[in-house]
Structures are given as C-alpha cells and as structure tokens.
C-alpha positions as CSV (number, residue, x, y, z in Angstrom):
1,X,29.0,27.0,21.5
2,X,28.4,26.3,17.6
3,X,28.6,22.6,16.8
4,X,29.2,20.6,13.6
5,X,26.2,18.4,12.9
6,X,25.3,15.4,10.8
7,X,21.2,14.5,10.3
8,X,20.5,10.9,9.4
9,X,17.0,10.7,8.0
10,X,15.2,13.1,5.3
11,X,11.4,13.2,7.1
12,X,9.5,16.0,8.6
13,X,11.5,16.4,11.4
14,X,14.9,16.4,9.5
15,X,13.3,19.4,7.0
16,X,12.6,21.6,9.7
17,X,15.8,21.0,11.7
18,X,18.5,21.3,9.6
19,X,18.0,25.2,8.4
20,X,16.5,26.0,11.9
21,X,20.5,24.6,13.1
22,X,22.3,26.1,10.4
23,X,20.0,29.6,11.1
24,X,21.7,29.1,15.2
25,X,25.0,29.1,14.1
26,X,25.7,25.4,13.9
27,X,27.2,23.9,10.8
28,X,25.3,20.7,9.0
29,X,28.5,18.7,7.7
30,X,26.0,15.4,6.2
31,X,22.6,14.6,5.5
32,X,21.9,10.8,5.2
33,X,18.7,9.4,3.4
34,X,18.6,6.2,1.7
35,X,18.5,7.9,-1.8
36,X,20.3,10.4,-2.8
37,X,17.4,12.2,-4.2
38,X,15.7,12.1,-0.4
39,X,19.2,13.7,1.0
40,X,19.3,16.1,-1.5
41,X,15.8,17.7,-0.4
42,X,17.4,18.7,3.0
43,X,20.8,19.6,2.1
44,X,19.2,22.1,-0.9
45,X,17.7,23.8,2.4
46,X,21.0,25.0,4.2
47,X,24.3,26.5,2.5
48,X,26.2,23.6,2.7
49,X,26.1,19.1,3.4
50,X,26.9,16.5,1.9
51,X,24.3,14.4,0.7
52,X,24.7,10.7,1.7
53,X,23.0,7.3,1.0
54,X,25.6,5.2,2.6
55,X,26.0,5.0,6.3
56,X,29.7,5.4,6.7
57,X,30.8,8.6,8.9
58,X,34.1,7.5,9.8
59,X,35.5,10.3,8.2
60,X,33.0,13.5,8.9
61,X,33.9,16.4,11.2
62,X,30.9,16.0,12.9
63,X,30.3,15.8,16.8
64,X,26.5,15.0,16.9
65,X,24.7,13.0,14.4
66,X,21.4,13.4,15.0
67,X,18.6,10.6,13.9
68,X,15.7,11.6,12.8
69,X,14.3,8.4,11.4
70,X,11.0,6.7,12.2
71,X,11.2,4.6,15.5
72,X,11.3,1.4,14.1
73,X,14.2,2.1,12.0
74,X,16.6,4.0,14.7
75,X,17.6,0.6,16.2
76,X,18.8,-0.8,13.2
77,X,19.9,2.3,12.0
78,X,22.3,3.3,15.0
79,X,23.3,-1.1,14.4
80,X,24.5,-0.2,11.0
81,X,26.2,3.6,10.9
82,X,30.1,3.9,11.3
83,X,30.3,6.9,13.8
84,X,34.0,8.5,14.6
85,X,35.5,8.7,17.7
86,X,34.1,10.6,20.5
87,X,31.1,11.1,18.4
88,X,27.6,11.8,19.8
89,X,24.6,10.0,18.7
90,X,20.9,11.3,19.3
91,X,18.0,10.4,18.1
92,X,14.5,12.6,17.9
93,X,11.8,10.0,19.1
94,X,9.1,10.6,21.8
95,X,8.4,7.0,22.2
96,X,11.8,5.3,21.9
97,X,14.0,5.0,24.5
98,X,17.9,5.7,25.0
99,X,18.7,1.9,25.0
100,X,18.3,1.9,21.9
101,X,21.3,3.6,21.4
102,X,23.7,1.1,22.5
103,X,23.9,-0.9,20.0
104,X,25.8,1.6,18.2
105,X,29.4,2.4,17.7
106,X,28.7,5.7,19.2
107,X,31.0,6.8,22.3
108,X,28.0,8.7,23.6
109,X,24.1,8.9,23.4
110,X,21.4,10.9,23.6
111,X,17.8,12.2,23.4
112,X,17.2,15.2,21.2
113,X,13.2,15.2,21.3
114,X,11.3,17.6,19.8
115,X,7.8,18.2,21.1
116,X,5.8,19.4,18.0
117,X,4.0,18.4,15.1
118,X,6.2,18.8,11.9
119,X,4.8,19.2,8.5
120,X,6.8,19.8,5.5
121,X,6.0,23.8,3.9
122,X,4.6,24.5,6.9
123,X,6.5,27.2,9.5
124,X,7.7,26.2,13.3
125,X,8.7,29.1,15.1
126,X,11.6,26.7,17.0
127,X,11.3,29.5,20.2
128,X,8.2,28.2,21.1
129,X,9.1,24.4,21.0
130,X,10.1,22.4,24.1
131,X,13.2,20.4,23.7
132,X,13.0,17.0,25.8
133,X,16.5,15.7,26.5
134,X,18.3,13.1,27.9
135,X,22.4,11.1,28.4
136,X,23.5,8.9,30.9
137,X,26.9,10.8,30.6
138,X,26.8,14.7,32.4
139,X,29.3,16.6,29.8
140,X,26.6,14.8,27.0
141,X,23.5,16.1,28.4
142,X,25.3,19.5,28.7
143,X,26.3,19.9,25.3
144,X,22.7,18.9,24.1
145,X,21.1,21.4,26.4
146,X,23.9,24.1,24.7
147,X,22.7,23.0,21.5
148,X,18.8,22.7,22.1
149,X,19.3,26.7,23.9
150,X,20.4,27.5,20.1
151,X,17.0,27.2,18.9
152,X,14.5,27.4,22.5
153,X,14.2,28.9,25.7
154,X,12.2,25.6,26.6
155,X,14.5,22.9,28.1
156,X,13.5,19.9,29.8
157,X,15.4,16.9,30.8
158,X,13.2,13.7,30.7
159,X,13.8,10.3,31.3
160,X,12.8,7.7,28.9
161,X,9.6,6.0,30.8
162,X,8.4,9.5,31.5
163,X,9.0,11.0,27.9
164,X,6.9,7.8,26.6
165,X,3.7,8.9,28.7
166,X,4.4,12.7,27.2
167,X,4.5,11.2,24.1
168,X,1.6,9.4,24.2
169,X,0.1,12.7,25.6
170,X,0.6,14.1,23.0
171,X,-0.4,11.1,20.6
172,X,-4.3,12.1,21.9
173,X,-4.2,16.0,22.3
174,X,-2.3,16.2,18.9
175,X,-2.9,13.1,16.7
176,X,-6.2,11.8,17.8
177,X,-8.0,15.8,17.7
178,X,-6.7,16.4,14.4
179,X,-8.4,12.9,13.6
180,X,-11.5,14.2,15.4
181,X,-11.5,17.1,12.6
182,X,-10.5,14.8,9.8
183,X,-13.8,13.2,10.6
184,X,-15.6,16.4,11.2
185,X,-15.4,17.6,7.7
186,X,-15.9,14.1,5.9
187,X,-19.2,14.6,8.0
188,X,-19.8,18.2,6.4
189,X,-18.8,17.2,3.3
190,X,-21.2,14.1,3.2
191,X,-24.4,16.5,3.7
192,X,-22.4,18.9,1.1
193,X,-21.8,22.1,3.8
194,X,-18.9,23.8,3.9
195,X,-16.4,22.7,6.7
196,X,-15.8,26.9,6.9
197,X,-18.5,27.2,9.4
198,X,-16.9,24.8,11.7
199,X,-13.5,26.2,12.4
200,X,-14.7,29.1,14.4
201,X,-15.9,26.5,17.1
202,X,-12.8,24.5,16.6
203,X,-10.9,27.7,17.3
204,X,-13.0,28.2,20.4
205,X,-12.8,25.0,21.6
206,X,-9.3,24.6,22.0
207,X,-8.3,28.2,23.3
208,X,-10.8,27.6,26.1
209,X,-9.6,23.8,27.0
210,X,-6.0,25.6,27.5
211,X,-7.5,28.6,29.6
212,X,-10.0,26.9,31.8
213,X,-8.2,23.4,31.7
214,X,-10.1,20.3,29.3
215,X,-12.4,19.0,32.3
216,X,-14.2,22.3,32.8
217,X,-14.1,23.8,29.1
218,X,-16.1,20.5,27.8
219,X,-19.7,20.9,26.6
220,X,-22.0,18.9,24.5
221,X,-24.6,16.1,24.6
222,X,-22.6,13.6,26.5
223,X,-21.8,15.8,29.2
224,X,-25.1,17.0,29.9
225,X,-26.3,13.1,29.7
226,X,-28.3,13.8,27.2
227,X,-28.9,10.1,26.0
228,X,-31.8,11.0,23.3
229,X,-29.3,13.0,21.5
230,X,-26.7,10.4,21.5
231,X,-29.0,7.9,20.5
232,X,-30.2,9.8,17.1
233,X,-26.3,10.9,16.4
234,X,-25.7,7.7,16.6
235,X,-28.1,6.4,14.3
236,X,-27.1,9.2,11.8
237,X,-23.5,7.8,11.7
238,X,-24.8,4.4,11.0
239,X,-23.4,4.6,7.2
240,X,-20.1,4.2,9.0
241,X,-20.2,1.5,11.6
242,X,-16.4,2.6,12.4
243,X,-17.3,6.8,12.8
244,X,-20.7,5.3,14.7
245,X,-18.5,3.5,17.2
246,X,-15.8,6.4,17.8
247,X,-18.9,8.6,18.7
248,X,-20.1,6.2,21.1
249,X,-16.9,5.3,22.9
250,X,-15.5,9.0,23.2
251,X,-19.3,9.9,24.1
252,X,-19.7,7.2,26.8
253,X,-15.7,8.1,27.7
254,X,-17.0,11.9,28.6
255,X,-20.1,10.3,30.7
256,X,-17.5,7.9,32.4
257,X,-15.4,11.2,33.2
C-alpha cells in the first residue's frame, strides 16, 4: 500500500524522512515549515511537494500528515493545523505522548517514532531502524505499521508510558555517550594530543558493551575501586569544576553499581 503524505516540520527528522518515503513508493503531497525558505530545504530533496508556511491542509490529498516538530511545539502545532476529513495525524516524538494529539481537528492519531539519531548530510540506512508505533483506533495502527514496513523490517507497537522510558534510554546510551566524547576530546585538545588515538578505544568500548552486555564489558578505575586514581583525575579536572563533578558522579555511579 503506497500512501500520500504531508511532513509538517523541516528538522533532522523531516530531512531524512521525506526522500527515504518518496524512495518506498509513497508520494509527499506538502512540506510545512514556518518559512518558506525552511520548507523548501525538504521539498528540493524528493521530486515533488509543495512547500508551505501556513497551516491550512483543508484542501491536500494527503492521508497522513506526519509531525515532525520538536516536542514542545506538536501540541500547539496539532491545536492550529486544518487537517481534511478522515485524515491521519502522527507525530515522531519519543517523549510525547498520543494525547497530545487530541486537541486536533484530526479524525485519527498516531505515533510514528523513529528510534535513531538524525543528523542532517549524514546517511540512515532506514532498514536498520526500529519504528515505535502507536493508535487507539485498529485500522490506524494498521496502516502505520503498512507504512513503517515501507522503509524497516523492525516494527514495534509501544504504548506511550513505555516509549517515554525507551526514550529516555536512549537519552543516556545516545545523547549522554556522545557527551562523554564531546568531553573527551576537549580533554585531548586541552593537553594539545590528537583525539585520533582515542577512537580506537571508543570503537572497542562500545562493540564489547553490546556483545558482553554494559555491566560485564565495563573497566577502569572506578570499577576496580581504585580511589587514588580517582582522587588525582579528579584533581586534574579541577579547571572545570562542572567536567570535575561529571567524573565524580558517573565514577561514584559505577562504584554504586
């Protein structure tokens, strides 16, 4: 089944979905952004859309729109758009749940959650993504597992309260690791070494965390109690009193473990 599809929002997550849709066989019919400009960066990406910075879809041939809009702005997004009838709404968010939905004109709703990091220029092989999903209504949630089978083998359906802890999940073996490296090379940097010697380990570190499972893959000072060691990292990251404390909260966090 091919469907007609409208994206409201022009983010990470909109980039990479609209071609990887068009690329399935579906047909993106609008692209909403607030400028036009913003639109116009996602609609040059698929063969055709309309690029829109006005919220009224009374008119579109489009069954699903699908929001992909920072959390705090789907609520008052879905409040403001002028859907058509029978129309499906979706949104992308981990964290937000389907309530928020219903204050839309929509005559259905739905999550459409992708579970993946999205940069802009940088390639997702789709196949290899789960697809979280969720509809109070049966045919709904059947029609977004026929779409999200378009573009991965890896279907779930997940309620609200139990994508929000997946999300967070995610939150600290995404987000907060990549932070962990951010700081990692402003400490190599500081003492003028190249952060090339590093990725190796980082390489290392997380194919064995996924093979062995984290508890068992983790080494280092903290885990081995070694409390002199600490001490004089510690006092090396005292030119940052914020790095200083990360180190001895996750460090102390391992110890607790």
């Amino acid at each position: 089944m091919k469907f007609k599809i409208a994206l409201i929002g022009a983010g990470n997550v909109a980039w990479h979905l609209a071609p990887a849709l068009e690329d399935a066989g579906h047909i993106i019919t609008e692209v909403y952004a607030r400028t036009m400009k913003s639109a116009e960066t996602i609609t040059g990406r698929v063969y055709a859309g309309e690029a829109k910075d006005e919220l009224d879809f009374s008119a579109s041939e489009a069954e699903i729109f699908i929001l992909a809009v920072k959390d705090s702005a789907i609520m008052g997004v879905a409040d403001q758009i002028i859907l058509p009838e029978d129309s499906i709404l979706v949104h992308t968010s981990g964290s937000v749940g389907l309530d928020m939905l219903n204050y839309s004109s929509a005559s259905y709703t739905g999550i459409f959650y992708p579970l993946q990091s999205f940069t802009k220029g940088r390639k997702i092989e789709f196949d290899e993504v789960p697809f979280l999903l969720e509809s109070d209504d049966e045919e709904t949630l059947q029609k977004l597992k026929k779409l999200a089978k378009s573009l991965s083998p890896l279907i779930y359906t997940v309620r609200s309260k139990d994508r929000k802890a997946m999300h967070i999940a995610a939150v600290f073996a995404s987000n907060f690791s990549n932070h962990m490296i951010r700081i990692a090379e402003e400490v190599m940097h500081r003492q003028g070494l190249d952060f090339e010697m590093l990725k190796p380990l980082i390489i290392e570190t997380i194919s064995k965390s996924l093979q062995l499972g984290a508890k068992a893959a983790q080494t280092g000072p903290a885990i081995r109690e070694d409390y002199e060691t600490l001490e004089d990292h510690h006092r090396f990251l005292n030119y940052n009193e914020s790095i200083a404390e990360i180190y001895r909260l996750i460090s102390q966090d391992i110890i607790d473990s």
